[in-house]
Structure formats: C-alpha cells, structure tokens
ChimeraX commands (.cxc) that place a marker at each C-alpha (Angstrom):
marker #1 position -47.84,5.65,-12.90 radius 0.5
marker #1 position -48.74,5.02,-16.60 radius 0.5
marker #1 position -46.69,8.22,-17.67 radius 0.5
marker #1 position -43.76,6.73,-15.47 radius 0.5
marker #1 position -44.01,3.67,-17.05 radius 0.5
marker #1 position -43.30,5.42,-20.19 radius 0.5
marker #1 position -40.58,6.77,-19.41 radius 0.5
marker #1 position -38.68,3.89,-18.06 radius 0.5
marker #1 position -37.16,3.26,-21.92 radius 0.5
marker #1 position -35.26,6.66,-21.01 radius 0.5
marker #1 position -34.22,6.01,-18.05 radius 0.5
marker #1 position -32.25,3.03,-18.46 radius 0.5
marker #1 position -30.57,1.32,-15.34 radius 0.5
marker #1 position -33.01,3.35,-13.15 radius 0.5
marker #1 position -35.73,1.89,-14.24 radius 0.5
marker #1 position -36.42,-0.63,-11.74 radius 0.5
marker #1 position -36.64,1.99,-9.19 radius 0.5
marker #1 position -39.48,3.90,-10.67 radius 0.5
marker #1 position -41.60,0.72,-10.15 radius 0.5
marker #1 position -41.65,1.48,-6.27 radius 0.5
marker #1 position -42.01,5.47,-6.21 radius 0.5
marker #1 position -45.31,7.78,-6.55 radius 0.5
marker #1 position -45.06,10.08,-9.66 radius 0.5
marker #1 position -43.64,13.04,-8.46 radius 0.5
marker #1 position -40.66,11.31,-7.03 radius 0.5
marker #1 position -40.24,9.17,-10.07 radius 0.5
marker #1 position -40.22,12.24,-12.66 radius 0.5
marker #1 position -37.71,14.08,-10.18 radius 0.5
marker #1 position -35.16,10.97,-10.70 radius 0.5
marker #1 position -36.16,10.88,-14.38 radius 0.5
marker #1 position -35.12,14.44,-14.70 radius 0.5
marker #1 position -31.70,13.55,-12.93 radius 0.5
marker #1 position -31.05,10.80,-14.99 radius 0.5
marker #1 position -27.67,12.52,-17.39 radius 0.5
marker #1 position -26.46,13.22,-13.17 radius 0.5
marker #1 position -27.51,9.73,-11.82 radius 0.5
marker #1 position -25.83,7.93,-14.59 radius 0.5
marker #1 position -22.87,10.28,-14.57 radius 0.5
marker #1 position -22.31,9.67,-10.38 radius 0.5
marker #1 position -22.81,6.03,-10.85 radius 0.5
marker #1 position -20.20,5.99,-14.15 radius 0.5
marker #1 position -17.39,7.92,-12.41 radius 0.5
marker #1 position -17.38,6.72,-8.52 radius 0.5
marker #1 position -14.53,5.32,-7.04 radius 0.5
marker #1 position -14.44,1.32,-6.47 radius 0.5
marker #1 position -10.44,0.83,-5.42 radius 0.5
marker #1 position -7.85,3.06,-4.60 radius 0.5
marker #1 position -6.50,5.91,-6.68 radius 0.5
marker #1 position -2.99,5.90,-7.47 radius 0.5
marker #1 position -2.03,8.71,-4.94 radius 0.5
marker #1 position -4.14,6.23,-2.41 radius 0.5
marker #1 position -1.69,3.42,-3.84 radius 0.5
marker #1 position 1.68,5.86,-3.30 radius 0.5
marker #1 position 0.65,7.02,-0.14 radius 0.5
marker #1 position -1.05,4.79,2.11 radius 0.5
marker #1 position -0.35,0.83,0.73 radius 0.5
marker #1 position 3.28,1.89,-0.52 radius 0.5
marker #1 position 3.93,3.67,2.62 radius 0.5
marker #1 position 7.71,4.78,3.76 radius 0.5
marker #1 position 6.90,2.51,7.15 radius 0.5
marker #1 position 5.76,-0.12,6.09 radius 0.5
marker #1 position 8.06,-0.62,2.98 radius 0.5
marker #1 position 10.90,1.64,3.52 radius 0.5
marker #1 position 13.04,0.40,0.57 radius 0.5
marker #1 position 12.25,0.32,-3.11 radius 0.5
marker #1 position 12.79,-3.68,-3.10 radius 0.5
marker #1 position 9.65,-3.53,-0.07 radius 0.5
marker #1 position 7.67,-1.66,-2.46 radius 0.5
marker #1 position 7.92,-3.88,-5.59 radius 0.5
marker #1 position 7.60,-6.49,-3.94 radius 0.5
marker #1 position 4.18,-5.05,-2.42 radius 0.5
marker #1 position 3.30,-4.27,-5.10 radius 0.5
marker #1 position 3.55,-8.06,-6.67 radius 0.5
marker #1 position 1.51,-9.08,-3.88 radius 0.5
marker #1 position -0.84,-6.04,-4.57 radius 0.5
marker #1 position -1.16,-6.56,-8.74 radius 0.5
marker #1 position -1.66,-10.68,-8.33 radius 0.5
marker #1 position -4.48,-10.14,-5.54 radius 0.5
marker #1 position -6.66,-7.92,-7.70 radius 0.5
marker #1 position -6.21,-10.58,-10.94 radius 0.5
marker #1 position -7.14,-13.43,-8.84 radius 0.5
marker #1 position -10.19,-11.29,-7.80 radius 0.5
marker #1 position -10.54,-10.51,-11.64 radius 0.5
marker #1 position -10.70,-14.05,-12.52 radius 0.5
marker #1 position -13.02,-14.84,-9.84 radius 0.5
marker #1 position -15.05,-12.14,-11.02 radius 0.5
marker #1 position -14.96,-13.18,-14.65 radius 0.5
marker #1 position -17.02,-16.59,-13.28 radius 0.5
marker #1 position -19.75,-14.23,-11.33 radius 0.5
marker #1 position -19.90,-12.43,-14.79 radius 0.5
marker #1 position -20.15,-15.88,-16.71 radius 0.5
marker #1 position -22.63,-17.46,-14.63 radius 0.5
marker #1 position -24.71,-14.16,-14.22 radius 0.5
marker #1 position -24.95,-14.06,-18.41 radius 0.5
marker #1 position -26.13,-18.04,-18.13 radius 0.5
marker #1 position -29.02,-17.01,-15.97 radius 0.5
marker #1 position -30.27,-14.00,-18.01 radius 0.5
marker #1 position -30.36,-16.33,-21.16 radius 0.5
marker #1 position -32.48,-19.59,-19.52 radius 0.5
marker #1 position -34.42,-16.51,-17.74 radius 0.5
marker #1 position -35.27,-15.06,-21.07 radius 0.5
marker #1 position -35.87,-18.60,-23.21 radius 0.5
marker #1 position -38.26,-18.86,-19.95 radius 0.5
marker #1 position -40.09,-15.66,-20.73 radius 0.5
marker #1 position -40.38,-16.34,-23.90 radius 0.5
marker #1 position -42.32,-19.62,-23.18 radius 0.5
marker #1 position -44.45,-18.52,-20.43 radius 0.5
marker #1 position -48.11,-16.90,-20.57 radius 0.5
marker #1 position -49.07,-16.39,-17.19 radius 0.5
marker #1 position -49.08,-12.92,-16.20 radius 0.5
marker #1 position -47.93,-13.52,-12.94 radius 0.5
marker #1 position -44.91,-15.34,-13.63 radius 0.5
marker #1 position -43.73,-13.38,-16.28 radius 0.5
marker #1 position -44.06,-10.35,-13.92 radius 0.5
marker #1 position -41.66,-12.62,-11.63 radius 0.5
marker #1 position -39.33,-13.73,-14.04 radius 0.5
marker #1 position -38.88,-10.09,-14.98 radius 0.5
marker #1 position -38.19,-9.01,-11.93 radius 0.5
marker #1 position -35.40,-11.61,-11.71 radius 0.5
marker #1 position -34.14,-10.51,-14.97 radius 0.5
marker #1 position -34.18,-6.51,-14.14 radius 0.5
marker #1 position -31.62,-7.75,-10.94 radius 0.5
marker #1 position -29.47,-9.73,-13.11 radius 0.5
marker #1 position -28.99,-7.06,-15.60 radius 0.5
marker #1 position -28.10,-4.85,-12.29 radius 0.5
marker #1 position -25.98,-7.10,-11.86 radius 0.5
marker #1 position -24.31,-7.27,-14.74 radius 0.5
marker #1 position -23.37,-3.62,-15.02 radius 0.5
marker #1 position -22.13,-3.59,-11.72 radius 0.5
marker #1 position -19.81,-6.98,-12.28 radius 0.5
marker #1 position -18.75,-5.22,-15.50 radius 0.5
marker #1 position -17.42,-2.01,-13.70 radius 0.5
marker #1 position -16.04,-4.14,-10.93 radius 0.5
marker #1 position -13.96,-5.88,-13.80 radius 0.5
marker #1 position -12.67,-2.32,-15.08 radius 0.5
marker #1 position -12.20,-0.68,-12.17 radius 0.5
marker #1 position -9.94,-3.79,-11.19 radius 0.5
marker #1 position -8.14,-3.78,-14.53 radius 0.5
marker #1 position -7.05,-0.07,-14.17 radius 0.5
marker #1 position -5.77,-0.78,-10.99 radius 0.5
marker #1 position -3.59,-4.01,-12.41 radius 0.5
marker #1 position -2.41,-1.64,-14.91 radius 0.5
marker #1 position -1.27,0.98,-12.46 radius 0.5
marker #1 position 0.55,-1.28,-10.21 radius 0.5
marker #1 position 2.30,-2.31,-13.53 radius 0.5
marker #1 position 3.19,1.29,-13.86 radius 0.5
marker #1 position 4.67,2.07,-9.81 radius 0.5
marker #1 position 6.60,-1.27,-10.14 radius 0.5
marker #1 position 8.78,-0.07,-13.40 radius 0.5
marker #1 position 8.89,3.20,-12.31 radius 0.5
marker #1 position 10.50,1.32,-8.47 radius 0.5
marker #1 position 12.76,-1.26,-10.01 radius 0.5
marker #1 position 15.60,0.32,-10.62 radius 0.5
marker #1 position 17.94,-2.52,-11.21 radius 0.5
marker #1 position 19.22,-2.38,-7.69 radius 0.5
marker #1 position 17.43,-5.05,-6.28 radius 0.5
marker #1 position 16.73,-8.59,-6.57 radius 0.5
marker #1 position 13.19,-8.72,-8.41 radius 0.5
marker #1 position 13.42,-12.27,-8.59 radius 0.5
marker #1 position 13.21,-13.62,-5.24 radius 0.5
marker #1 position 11.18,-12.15,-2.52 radius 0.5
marker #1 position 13.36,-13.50,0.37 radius 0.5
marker #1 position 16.45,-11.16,-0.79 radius 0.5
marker #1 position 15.39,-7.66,0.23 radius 0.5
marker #1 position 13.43,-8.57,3.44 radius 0.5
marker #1 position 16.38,-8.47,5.82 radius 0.5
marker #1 position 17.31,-4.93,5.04 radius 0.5
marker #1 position 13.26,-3.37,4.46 radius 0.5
marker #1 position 12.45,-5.46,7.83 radius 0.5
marker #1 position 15.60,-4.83,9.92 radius 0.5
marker #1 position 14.51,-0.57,9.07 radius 0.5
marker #1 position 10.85,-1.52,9.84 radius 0.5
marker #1 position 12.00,-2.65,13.49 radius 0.5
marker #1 position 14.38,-0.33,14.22 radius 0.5
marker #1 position 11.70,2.57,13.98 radius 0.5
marker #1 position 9.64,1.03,15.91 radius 0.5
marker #1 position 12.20,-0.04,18.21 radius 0.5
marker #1 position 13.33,3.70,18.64 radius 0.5
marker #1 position 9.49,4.69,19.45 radius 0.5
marker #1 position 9.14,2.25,22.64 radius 0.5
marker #1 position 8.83,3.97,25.91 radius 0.5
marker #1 position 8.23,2.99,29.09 radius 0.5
marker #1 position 4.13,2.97,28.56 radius 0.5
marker #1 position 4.49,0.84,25.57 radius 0.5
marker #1 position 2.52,-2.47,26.32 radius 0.5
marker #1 position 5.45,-5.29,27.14 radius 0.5
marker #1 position 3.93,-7.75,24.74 radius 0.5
marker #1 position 4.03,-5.10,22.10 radius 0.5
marker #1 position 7.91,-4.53,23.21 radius 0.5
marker #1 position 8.04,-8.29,22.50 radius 0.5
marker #1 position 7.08,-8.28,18.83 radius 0.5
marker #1 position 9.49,-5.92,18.10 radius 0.5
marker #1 position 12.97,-6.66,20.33 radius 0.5
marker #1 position 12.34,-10.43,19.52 radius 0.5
marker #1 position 12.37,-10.58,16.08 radius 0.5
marker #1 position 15.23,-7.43,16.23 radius 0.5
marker #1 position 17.55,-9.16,17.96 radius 0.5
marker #1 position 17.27,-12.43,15.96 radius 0.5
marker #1 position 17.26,-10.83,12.58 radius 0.5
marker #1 position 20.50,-9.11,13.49 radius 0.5
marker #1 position 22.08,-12.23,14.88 radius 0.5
marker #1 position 21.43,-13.90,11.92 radius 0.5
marker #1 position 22.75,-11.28,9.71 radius 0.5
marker #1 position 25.62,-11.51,11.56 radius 0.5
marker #1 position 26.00,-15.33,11.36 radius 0.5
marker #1 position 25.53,-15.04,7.56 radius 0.5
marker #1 position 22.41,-17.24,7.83 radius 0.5
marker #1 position 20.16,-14.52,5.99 radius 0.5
marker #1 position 21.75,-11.57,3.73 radius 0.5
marker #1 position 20.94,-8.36,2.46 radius 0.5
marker #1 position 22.23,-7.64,-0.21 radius 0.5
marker #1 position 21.33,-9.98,-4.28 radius 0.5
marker #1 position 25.75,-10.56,-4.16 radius 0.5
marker #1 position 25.43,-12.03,-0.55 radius 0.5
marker #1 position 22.26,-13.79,-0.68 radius 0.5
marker #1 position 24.21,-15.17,-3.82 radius 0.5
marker #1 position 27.25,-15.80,-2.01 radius 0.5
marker #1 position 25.77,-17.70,0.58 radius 0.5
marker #1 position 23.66,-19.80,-1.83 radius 0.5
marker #1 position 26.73,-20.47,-3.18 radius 0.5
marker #1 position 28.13,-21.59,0.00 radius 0.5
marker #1 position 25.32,-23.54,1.10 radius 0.5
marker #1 position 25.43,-25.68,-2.36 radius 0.5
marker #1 position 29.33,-26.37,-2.04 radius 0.5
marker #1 position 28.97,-27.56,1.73 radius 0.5
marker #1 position 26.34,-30.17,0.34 radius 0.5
marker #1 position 28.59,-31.27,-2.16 radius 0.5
marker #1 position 31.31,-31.65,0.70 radius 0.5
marker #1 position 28.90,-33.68,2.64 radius 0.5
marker #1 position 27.95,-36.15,-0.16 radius 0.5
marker link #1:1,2 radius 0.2
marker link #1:2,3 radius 0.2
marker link #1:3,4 radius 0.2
marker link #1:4,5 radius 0.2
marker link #1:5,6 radius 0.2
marker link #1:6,7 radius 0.2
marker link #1:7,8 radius 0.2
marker link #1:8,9 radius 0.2
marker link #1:9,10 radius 0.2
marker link #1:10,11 radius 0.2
marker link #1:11,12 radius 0.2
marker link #1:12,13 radius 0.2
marker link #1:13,14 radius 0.2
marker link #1:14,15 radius 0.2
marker link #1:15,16 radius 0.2
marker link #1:16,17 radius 0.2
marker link #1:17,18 radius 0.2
marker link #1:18,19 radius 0.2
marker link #1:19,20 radius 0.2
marker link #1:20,21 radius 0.2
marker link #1:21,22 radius 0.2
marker link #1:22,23 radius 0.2
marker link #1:23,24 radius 0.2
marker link #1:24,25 radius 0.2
marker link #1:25,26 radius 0.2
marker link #1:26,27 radius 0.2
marker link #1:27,28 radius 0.2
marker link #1:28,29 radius 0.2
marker link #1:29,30 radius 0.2
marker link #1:30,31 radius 0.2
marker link #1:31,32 radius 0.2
marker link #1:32,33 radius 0.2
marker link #1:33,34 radius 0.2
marker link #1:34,35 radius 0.2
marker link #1:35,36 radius 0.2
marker link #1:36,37 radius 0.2
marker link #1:37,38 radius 0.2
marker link #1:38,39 radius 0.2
marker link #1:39,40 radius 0.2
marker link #1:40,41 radius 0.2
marker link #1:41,42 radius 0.2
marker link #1:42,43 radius 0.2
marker link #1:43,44 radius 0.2
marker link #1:44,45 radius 0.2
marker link #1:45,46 radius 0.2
marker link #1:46,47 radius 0.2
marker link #1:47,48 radius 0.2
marker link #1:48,49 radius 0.2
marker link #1:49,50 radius 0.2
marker link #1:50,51 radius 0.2
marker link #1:51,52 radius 0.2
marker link #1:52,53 radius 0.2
marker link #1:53,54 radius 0.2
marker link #1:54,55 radius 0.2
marker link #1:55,56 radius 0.2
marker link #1:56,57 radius 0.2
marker link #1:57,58 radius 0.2
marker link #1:58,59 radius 0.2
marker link #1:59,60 radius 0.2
marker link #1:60,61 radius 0.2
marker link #1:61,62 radius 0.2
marker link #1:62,63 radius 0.2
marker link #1:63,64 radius 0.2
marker link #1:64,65 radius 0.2
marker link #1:65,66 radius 0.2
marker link #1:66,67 radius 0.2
marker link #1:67,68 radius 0.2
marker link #1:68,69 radius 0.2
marker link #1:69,70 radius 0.2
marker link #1:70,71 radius 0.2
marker link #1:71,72 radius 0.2
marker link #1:72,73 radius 0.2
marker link #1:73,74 radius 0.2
marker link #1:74,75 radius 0.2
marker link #1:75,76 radius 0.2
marker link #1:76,77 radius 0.2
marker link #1:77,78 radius 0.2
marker link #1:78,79 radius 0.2
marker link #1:79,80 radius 0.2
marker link #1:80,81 radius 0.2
marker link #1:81,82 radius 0.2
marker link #1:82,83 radius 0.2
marker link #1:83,84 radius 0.2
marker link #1:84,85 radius 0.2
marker link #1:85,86 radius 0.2
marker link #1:86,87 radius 0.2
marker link #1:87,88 radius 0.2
marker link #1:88,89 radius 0.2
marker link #1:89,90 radius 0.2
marker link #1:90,91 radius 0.2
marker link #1:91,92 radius 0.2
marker link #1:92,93 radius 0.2
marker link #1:93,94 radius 0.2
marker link #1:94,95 radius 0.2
marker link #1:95,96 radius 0.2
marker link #1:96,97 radius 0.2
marker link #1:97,98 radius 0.2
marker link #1:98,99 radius 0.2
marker link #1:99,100 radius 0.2
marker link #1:100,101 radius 0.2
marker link #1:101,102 radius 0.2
marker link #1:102,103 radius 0.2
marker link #1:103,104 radius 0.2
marker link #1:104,105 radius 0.2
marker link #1:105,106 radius 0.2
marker link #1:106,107 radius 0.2
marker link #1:107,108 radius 0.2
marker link #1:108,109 radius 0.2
marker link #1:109,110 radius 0.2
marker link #1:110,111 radius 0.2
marker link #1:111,112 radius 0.2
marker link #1:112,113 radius 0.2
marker link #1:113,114 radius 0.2
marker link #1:114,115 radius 0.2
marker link #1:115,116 radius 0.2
marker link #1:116,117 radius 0.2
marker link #1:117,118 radius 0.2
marker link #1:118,119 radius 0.2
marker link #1:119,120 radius 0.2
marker link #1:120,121 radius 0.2
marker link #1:121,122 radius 0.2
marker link #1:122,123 radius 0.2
marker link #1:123,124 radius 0.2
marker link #1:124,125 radius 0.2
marker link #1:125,126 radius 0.2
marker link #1:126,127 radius 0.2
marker link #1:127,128 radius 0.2
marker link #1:128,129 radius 0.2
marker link #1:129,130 radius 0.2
marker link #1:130,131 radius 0.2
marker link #1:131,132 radius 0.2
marker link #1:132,133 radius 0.2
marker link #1:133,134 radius 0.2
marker link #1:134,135 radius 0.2
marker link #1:135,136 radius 0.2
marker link #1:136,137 radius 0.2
marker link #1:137,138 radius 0.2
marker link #1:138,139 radius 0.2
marker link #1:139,140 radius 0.2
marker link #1:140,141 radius 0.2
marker link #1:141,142 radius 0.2
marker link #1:142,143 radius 0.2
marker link #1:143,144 radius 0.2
marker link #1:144,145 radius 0.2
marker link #1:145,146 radius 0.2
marker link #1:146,147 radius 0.2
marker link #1:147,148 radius 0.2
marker link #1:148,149 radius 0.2
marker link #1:149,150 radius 0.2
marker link #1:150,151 radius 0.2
marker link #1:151,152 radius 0.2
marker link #1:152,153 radius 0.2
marker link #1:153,154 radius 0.2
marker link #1:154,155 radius 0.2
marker link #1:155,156 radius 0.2
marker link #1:156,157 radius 0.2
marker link #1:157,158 radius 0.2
marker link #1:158,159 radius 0.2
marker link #1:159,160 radius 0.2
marker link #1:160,161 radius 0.2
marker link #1:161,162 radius 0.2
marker link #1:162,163 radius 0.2
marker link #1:163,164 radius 0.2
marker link #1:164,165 radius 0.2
marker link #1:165,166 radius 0.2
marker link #1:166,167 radius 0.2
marker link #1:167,168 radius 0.2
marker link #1:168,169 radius 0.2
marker link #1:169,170 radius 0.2
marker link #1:170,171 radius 0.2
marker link #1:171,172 radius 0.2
marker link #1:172,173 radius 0.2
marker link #1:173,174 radius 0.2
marker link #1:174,175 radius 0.2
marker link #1:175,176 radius 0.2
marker link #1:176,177 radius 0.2
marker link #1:177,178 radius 0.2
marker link #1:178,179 radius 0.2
marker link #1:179,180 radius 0.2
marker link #1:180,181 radius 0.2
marker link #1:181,182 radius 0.2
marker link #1:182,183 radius 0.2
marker link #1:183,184 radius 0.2
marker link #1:184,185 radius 0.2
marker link #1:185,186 radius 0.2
marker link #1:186,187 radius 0.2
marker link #1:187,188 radius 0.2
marker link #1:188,189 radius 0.2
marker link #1:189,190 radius 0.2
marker link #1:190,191 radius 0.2
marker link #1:191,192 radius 0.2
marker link #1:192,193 radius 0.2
marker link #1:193,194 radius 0.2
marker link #1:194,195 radius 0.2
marker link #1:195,196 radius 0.2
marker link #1:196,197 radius 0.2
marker link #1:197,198 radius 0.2
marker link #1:198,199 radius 0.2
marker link #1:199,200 radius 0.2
marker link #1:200,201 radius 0.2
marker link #1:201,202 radius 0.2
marker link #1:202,203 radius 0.2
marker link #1:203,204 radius 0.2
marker link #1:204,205 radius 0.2
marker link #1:205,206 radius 0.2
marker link #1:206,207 radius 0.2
marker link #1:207,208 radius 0.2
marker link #1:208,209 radius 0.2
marker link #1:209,210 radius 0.2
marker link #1:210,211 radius 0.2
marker link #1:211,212 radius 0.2
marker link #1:212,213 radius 0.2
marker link #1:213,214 radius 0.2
marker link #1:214,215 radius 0.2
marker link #1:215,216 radius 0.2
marker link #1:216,217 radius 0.2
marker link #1:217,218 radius 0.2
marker link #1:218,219 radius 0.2
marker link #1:219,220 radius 0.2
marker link #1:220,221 radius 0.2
marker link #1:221,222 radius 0.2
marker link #1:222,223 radius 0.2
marker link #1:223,224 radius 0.2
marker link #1:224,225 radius 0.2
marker link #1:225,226 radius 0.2
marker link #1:226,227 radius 0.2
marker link #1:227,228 radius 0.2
marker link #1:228,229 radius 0.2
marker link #1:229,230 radius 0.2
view
C-alpha cells in the first residue's frame, strides 16, 4: 500500500478509493485513471435535447406550439429554482471544507486528523459533483431558452398561460376521447368525457377562448359589464 499511497497525487478524485483496495486492484484503477475521469466528465445528468424534443415536448401531450412554450416555461424555471437551491448546497459545502481545514490545521492527534480528513476527502467529492450538477443544469436552462425561440412564432399569446389551454387541451381530449373502447376502465372514461364536454360548453358560452383576439375580447367584455354594474 505504500506505493499506492504514492500515487494517490496522480490520481486525483479517485483517490479516496485506493484507501480501501489491495494493490493490484488499486494500480489497475490507477492505470484507468485518463478513462475514469473521462466517463465521470462526460456522463449524462438531465436530458439531452432530442430527450427534451421528443419525450417532455411530446405531440400528445402538447400538441400546439403555445403547449410547448409554455412547457417549456414550466420546464426552464424548475431547473433554476433547483440551480439556486443547489448554489446553497454548494455554499454551505465550501463553509465546511474551510472550518474543516482551520481544524486540521490546529489539531495534533493522529487520530483525529485521520478523521477530519476523511470528512474533508467527502466534501471535496462533494463539491465536484455539486459543481457538475450546477453545469449540467445550466446547459439545460440554456437549451430550453433555445426550443422556446425557435416555438414562439408570434402566433400565440406568450404572455398569459391561460390563453392557449383551451385549444392544446380541447386536442389533448379529443385523442383520447377517440381511443376509448368498450374495455376502457369507466372511471378512466370519466376523466376524459367530463372535462370534454365542459370545456366545449364553455367555449361555446364564451366563458373561456381560444384564440389571444377572443381571450381579449372577452376580457374586454368582462371589464365593461363591471363598469355597467357599478
């Protein structure tokens, strides 16, 4: 173990691990160290972009390219909130290592410095990893900044949420509606007549619109009856 020991200055982040391993498995992952690091550097954390296109963005689920953008809002302002979240892991994670290392620097028992280094090997784990958390998220934020101006084609209402829903849920609903069959479970047939036949009705009565000029128009409407009333 003494010529392992050595070598732990080379091996950098896997270092900890030759600590626990006899010395012919610990020079095997020394000499894979360029492929260890590379594997760790390059793995995927959160979706690709096809991943993004194809399975979140999905022509079911948001069948219109106001159901999209608006997906991907929801999508983009998730992974920041985790980013910012993350950015307080990374924060407290750097306060540790320093009062862990003032620590060190005090102490002269072999035994707890052993300990505290331990502790300190983790935390610098720990670190890396938080660190390519926070990148892997960024690139993602940055991509679903991409799909959304490459989606928002000025034919939408980007503004307010509400607007397209009628149209990219009344689609939804339909399709599913047009899939029911006599085997389909009657609670199931439930969740999707229900809300059908109401969204339709309201259409109809004007209540919800779906179209930016109607949802306008009704607005609109809705304002000059109040006036009326006062």
């Amino acid at each position: 173990m003494e010529e392992t020991n050595k070598s732990l200055s080379v091996v950098g982040d896997i270092s900890p691990i030759l600590n626990i391993l006899d010395s012919t498995e610990a020079q095997q992952l020394v000499n894979m160290r360029d492929e260890l690091i590379e594997a760790w550097n390059k793995k995927q954390i959160f979706r690709t972009e096809t991943e993004m296109l194809s399975s979140v963005l999905n022509d079911f689920n948001h069948p219109t390219n106001a159901s999209k953008y608006w997906q991907c809002i929801r999508e983009q302002t998730s992974m920041l909130d985790s980013l910012i979240y993350l950015s307080f892991d990374i924060r407290k994670n750097a306060l540790k290592i320093e009062k862990l290392s003032r620590k060190l620097a005090k102490t002269t028992d072999d035994l707890e410095q052993m300990g505290i280094q331990i502790k300190l090997d983790q935390l610098s784990y720990e670190k890396a990893s938080y660190e390519q958390v926070a990148k892997d998220r960024i690139r993602e934020i940055k991509l679903w900044s991409k799909i959304k101006d490459q989606i928002n084609d000025g034919t939408f209402d980007d503004q307010d949420v509400n607007t397209h829903q009628i149209e990219a849920l009344h689609r939804i609903l339909l399709v599913r509606a047009n899939r029911v069959t006599e085997n389909t479970d009657f609670n199931e047939v439930n969740n999707i007549i229900g809300p059908l036949l109401t969204m339709e009705r309201l259409k109809e009565e004007g209540v919800i619109s779906s179209t930016p000029e109607e949802h306008l128009l009704r607005q609109s409407k809705e304002q000059q009856l109040l006036q009326n009333k006062k």
